[in-house]
C-alpha positions in Angstrom: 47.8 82.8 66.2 49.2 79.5 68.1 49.9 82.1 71.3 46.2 83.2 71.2 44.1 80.1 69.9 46.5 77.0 71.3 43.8 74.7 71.1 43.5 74.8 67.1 46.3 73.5 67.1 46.3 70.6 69.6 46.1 67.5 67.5 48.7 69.2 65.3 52.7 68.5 65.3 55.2 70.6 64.0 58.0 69.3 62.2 60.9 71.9 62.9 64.7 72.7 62.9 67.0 75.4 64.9 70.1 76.3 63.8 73.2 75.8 65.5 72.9 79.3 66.7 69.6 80.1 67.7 69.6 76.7 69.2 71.9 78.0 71.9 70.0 81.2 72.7 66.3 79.7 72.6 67.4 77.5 75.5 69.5 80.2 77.4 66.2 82.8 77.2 64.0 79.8 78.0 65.8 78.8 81.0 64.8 75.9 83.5 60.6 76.9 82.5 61.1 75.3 79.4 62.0 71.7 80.3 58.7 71.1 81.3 56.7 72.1 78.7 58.7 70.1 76.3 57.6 66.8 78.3 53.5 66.3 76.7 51.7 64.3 79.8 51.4 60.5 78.4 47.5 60.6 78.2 48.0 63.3 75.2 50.3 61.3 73.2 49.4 60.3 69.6 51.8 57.1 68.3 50.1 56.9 65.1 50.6 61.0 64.6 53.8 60.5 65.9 55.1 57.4 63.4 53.4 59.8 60.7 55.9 62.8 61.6 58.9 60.4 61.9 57.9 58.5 58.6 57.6 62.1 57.0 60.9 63.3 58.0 62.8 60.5 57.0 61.0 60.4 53.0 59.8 57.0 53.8 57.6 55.6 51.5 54.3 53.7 53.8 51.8 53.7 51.4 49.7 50.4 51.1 50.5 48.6 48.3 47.4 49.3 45.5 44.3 46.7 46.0 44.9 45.2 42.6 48.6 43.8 42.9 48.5 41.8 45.7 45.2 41.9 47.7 42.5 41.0 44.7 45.0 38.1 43.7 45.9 35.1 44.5 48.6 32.8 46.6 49.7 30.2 43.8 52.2 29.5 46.7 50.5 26.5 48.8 52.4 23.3 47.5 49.7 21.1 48.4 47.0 22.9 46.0 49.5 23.8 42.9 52.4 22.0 41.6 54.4 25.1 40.1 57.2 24.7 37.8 58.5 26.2 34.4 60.2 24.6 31.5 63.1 26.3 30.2 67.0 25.6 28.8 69.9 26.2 31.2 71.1 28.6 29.0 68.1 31.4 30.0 68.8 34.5 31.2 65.0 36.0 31.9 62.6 33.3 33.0 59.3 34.1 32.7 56.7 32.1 33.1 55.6 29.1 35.7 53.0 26.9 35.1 50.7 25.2 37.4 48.5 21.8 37.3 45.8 21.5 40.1 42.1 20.2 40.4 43.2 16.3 39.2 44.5 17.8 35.8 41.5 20.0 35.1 42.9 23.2 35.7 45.8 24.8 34.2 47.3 28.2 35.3 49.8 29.9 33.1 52.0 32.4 35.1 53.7 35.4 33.7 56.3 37.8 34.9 54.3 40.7 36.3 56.4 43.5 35.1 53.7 46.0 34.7 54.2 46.2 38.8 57.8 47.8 38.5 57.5 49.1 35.1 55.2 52.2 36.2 53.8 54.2 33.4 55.6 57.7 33.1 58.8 56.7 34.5 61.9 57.2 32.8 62.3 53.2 32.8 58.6 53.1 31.1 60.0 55.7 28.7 63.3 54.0 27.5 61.4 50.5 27.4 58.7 52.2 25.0 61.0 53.6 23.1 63.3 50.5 22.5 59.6 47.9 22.5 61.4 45.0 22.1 64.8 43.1 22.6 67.0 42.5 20.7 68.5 39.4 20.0 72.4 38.9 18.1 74.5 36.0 18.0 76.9 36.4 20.8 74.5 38.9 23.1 71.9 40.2 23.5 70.2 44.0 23.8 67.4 44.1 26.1 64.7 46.5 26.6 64.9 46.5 30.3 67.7 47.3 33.0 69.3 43.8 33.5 68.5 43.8 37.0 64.5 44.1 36.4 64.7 41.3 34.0 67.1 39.0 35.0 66.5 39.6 39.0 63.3 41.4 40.1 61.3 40.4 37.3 62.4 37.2 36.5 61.1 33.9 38.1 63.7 32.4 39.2 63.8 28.7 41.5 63.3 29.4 45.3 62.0 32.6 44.5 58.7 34.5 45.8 57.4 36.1 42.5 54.7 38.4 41.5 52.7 37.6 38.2 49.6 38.1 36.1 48.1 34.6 36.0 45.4 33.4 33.3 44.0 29.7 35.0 41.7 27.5 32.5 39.3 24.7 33.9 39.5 22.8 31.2 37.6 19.3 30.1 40.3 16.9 30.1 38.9 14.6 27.1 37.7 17.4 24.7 40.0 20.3 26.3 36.8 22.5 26.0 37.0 25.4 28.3 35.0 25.4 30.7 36.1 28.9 32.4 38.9 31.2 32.3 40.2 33.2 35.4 42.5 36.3 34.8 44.5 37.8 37.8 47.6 38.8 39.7 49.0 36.8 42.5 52.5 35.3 43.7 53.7 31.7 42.9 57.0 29.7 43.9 58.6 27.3 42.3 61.1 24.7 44.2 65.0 24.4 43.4 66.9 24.5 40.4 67.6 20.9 38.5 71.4 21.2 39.2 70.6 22.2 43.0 67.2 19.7 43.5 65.1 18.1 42.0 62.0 19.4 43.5 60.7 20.5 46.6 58.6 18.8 49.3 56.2 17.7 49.5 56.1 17.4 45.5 58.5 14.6 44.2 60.4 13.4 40.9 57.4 11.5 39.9 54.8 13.9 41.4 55.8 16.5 38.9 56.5 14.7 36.2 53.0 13.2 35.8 51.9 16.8 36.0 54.2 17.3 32.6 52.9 14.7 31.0 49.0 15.3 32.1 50.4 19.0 30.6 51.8 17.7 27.6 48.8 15.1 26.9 46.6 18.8 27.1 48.8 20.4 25.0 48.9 17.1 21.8 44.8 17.7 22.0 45.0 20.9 21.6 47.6 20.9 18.7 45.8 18.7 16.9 42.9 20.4 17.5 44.4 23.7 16.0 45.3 22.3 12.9 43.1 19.8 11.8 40.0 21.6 13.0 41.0 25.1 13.1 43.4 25.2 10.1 46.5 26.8 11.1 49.1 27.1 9.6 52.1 25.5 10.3 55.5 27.1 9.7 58.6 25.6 10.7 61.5 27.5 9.3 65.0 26.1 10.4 66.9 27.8 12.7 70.6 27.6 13.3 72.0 27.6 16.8 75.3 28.6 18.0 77.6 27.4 20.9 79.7 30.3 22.4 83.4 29.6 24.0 83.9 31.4 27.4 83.8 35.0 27.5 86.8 36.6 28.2 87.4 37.7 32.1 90.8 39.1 32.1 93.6 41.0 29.8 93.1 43.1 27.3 89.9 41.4 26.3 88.0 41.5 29.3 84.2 42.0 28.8 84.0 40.7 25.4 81.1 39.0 23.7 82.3 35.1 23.6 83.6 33.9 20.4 81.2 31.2 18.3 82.7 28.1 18.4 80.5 25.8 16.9 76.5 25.5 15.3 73.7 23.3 14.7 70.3 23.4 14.1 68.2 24.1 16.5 65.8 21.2 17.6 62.5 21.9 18.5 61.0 19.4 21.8 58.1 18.4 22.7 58.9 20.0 25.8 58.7 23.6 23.6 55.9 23.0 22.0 53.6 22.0 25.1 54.7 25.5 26.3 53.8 26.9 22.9 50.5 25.5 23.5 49.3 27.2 26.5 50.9 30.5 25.8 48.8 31.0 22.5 46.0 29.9 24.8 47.3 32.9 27.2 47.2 35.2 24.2 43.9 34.2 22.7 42.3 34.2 26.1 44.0 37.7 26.8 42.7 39.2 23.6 38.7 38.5 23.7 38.8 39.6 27.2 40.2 43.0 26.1 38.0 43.1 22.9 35.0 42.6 24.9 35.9 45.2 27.5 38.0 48.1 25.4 36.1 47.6 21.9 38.4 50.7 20.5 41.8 50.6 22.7 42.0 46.6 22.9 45.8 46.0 21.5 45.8 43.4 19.3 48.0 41.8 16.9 47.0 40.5 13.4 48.4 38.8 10.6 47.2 39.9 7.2 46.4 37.1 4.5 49.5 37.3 2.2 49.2 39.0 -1.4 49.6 36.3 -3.8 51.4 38.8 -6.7 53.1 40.3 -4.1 54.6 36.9 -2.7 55.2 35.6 -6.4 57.1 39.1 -7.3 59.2 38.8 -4.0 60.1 35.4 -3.9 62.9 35.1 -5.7 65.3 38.1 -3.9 64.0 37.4 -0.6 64.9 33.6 -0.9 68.0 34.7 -2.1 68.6 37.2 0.2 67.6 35.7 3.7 64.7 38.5 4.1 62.3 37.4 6.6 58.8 38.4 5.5 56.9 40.0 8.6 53.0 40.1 7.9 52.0 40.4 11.6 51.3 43.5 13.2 50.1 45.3 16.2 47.1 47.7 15.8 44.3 49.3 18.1 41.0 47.6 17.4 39.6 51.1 17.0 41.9 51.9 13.9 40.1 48.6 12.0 36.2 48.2 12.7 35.6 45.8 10.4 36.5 41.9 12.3 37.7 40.5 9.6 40.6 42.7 9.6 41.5 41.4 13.3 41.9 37.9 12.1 45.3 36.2 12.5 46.1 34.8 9.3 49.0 31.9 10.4 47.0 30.7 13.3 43.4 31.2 11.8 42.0 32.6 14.9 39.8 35.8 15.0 42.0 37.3 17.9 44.9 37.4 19.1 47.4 39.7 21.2 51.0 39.6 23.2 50.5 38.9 26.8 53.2 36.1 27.3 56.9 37.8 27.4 56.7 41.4 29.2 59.8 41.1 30.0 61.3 41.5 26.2 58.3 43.3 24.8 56.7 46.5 25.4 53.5 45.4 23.8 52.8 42.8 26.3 53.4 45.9 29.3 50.9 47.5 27.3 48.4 44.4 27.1 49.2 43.6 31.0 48.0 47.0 32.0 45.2 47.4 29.5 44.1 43.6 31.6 44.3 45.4 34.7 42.0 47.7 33.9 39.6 45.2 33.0 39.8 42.8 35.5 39.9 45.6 38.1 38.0 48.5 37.4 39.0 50.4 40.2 42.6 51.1 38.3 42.9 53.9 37.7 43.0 54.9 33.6 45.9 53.5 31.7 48.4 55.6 30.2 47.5 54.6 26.9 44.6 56.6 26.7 46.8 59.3 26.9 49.4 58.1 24.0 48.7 58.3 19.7 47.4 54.7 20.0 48.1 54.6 15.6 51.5 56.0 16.2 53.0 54.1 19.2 51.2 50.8 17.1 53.4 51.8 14.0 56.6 52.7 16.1 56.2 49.1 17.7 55.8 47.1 14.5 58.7 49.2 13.1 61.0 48.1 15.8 59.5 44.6 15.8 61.0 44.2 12.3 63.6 46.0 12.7 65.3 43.4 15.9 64.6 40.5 13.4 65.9 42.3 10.2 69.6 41.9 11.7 69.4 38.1 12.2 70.5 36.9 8.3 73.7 39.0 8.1 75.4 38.4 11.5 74.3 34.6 11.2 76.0 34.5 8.1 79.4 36.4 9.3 78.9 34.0 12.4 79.6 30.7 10.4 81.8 32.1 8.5 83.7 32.6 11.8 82.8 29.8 13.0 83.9 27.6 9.8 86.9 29.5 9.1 88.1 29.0 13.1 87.6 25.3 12.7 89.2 24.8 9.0 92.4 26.0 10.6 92.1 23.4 13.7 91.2 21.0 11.7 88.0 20.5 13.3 83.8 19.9 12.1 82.3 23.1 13.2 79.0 21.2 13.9 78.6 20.4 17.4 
């Protein structure tokens, strides 16, 4: 057919191979005619069909990246529109979230690791993640429900630091802290130096950023009070014990050991920690009446049932005793409870409520980011979910969601009694 109809084929290019062999005897039969022909005359030549053939050969992957992850989004990256920064301890591993303060204090922009982009539904990573849902948290270590390098590296939002995430920005009225809109999308934010490299990064200073805290932090007192006095939520602040680890082992026969506990305290909750609280329920309020209003039947939600009074009474005593934390909140598909009042979330008093704010540990908030993404860009195509038991993935991940914070009372216990029994025989308080 190419001998007899050569011009079908003339904007077409062959991608071929000779063996050794027939290499050898193709160009002896051909002799000095076919040089020539192998030479195309350089008004014929196609670059774009060539890089095509080359990028074909070689598997290379040139496929535009999707509208929706970069190109719809925006650049949270110009210093002189956004101060970007994040508030976390030294000691973390995963950080994910920024924040940003622009338009004089009016708007704030919560920014969260954009894991949904990696994490592709049907891979084997999306598998194991589902099937773990959540990170798990121990004493010494930790077990997490993504590869190490995702979450600490690719995903993570580290200083200095190009990063994707999925942003939700609030113009908000500085005096009432009424909202006066809400924008939801993906984009890429930087934040400056580490505090033990730099302080910040031009042409933000010291003071620059820290008036953005505190014009933050002023929000976030308003809207606290506002939540409880107004709202009537309830406020639960159970103690929790923290524990200071001794250097992990790097050589001998104990190399790659978890670090021994060396001392405990309890752990003191900052004003820095609870302006971040603040605007990451606002993220997963916002979050969830955007998906109710758009997925009235697949929006994943999370609720918390009003306690049983009997119930509590009849359990009170061995749970007390016992250390057993009492989990009422759970995840569920809006289309498994049509009645509202069953979406409420009984601790905070608010009528919705999902996980959007830490992908990186939990497999809800994947689910939430992409069932977002969908919404704010139609042209996505269908989420996976659709395609899942919606009532059994929502009971799987409220199984394992109890199950990583049914471990904490025993190991805590056998911790201090390490702990104490290490420092009775030093001599030593085991407070510290």
């Amino acid at each position: 057919m190419f001998a007899s109809r050569p011009g079908d084929f003339e904007r077409t290019l062959f991608v071929a191979e000779l063996a050794n062999d027939l290499a050898s005897r193709v160009s002896d039969a051909a002799g000095s005619n076919l040089s020539p022909a192998w030479q195309p005359a350089a008004a014929r030549i196609d670059l774009e069909l060539e890089t095509r053939v080359i990028l074909e050969h070689h598997s290379i992957d040139a496929e535009r990246f999707r509208t929706g992850h970069i190109g719809r989004g925006r650049d949270f990256r110009d210093p002189s529109r956004y101060c970007v920064f994040t508030v976390d301890p030294e000691t973390a591993r995963d950080l994910r979230r920024r924040c940003t303060l622009s338009g004089a204090g009016r708007r704030v922009g919560v920014h969260i690791a954009d894991v949904s982009h990696y994490v592709r539904p049907g891979s084997k990573v999306d598998a194991v993640a589902r099937a773990r849902a959540t990170t798990t948290y121990l004493v010494q270590r930790a077990y997490p429900m993504l590869p190490r390098r995702l979450c600490e590296q690719l995903c993570s939002l580290n200083p200095r630091e190009d990063k994707l995430a999925f942003s939700v920005v609030w113009r908000i009225d500085p005096n009432s802290c009424e909202l006066k809109s809400t924008w939801f999308g993906k984009g890429r934010s930087h934040v400056g130096p580490a505090p033990r490299s730099a302080p910040v990064e031009a042409p933000h200073t010291v003071q620059s950023v820290a008036d953005s805290v505190r014009a933050m932090h002023s929000l976030a007192v308003k809207l606290r009070r506002q939540r409880f006095t107004r709202d009537g939520a309830l406020r639960i602040d159970q103690p929790r014990l923290t524990f200071r680890l001794a250097e992990a082992p790097t050589d001998g026969a104990d190399a790659g050991a978890s670090a021994p506990p060396i001392a405990f305290s309890v752990y003191e909750l900052k004003d820095s920690n609870r302006m971040i609280e603040e605007f990451m329920l606002l993220a997963n309020c916002s979050v969830a009446h955007k998906l109710r209003d758009s997925q009235p039947d697949l929006a994943f939600l999370r609720r918390h049932m009003p306690p049983s009074e009997r119930a509590l009474q009849a359990l009170k005593k061995t749970s007390s005793a016992l250390g057993v934390q009492l989990d009422l909140a759970k995840y569920f598909c809006i289309g498994s409870a049509k009645h509202p009042e069953l979406w409420r979330h009984y601790a905070l008093n608010v009528p919705l409520y999902t996980h959007f704010t830490s992908p990186i540990r939990r497999y809800a908030d994947v689910v939430v980011h992409r069932q977002l993404l969908r919404r704010v860009w139609a042209a996505t195509p269908a989420s996976s979910w659709t395609r899942l038991r919606p009532a059994s993935v929502c009971m799987h991940f409220n199984g394992c969601h109890s199950a990583s914070h049914q471990p904490d009372a025993v190991p805590t216990m056998s911790t201090i009694e390490v702990v104490v029994s290490s420092c009775l025989s030093k001599d030593t308080t085991p407070c510290g």
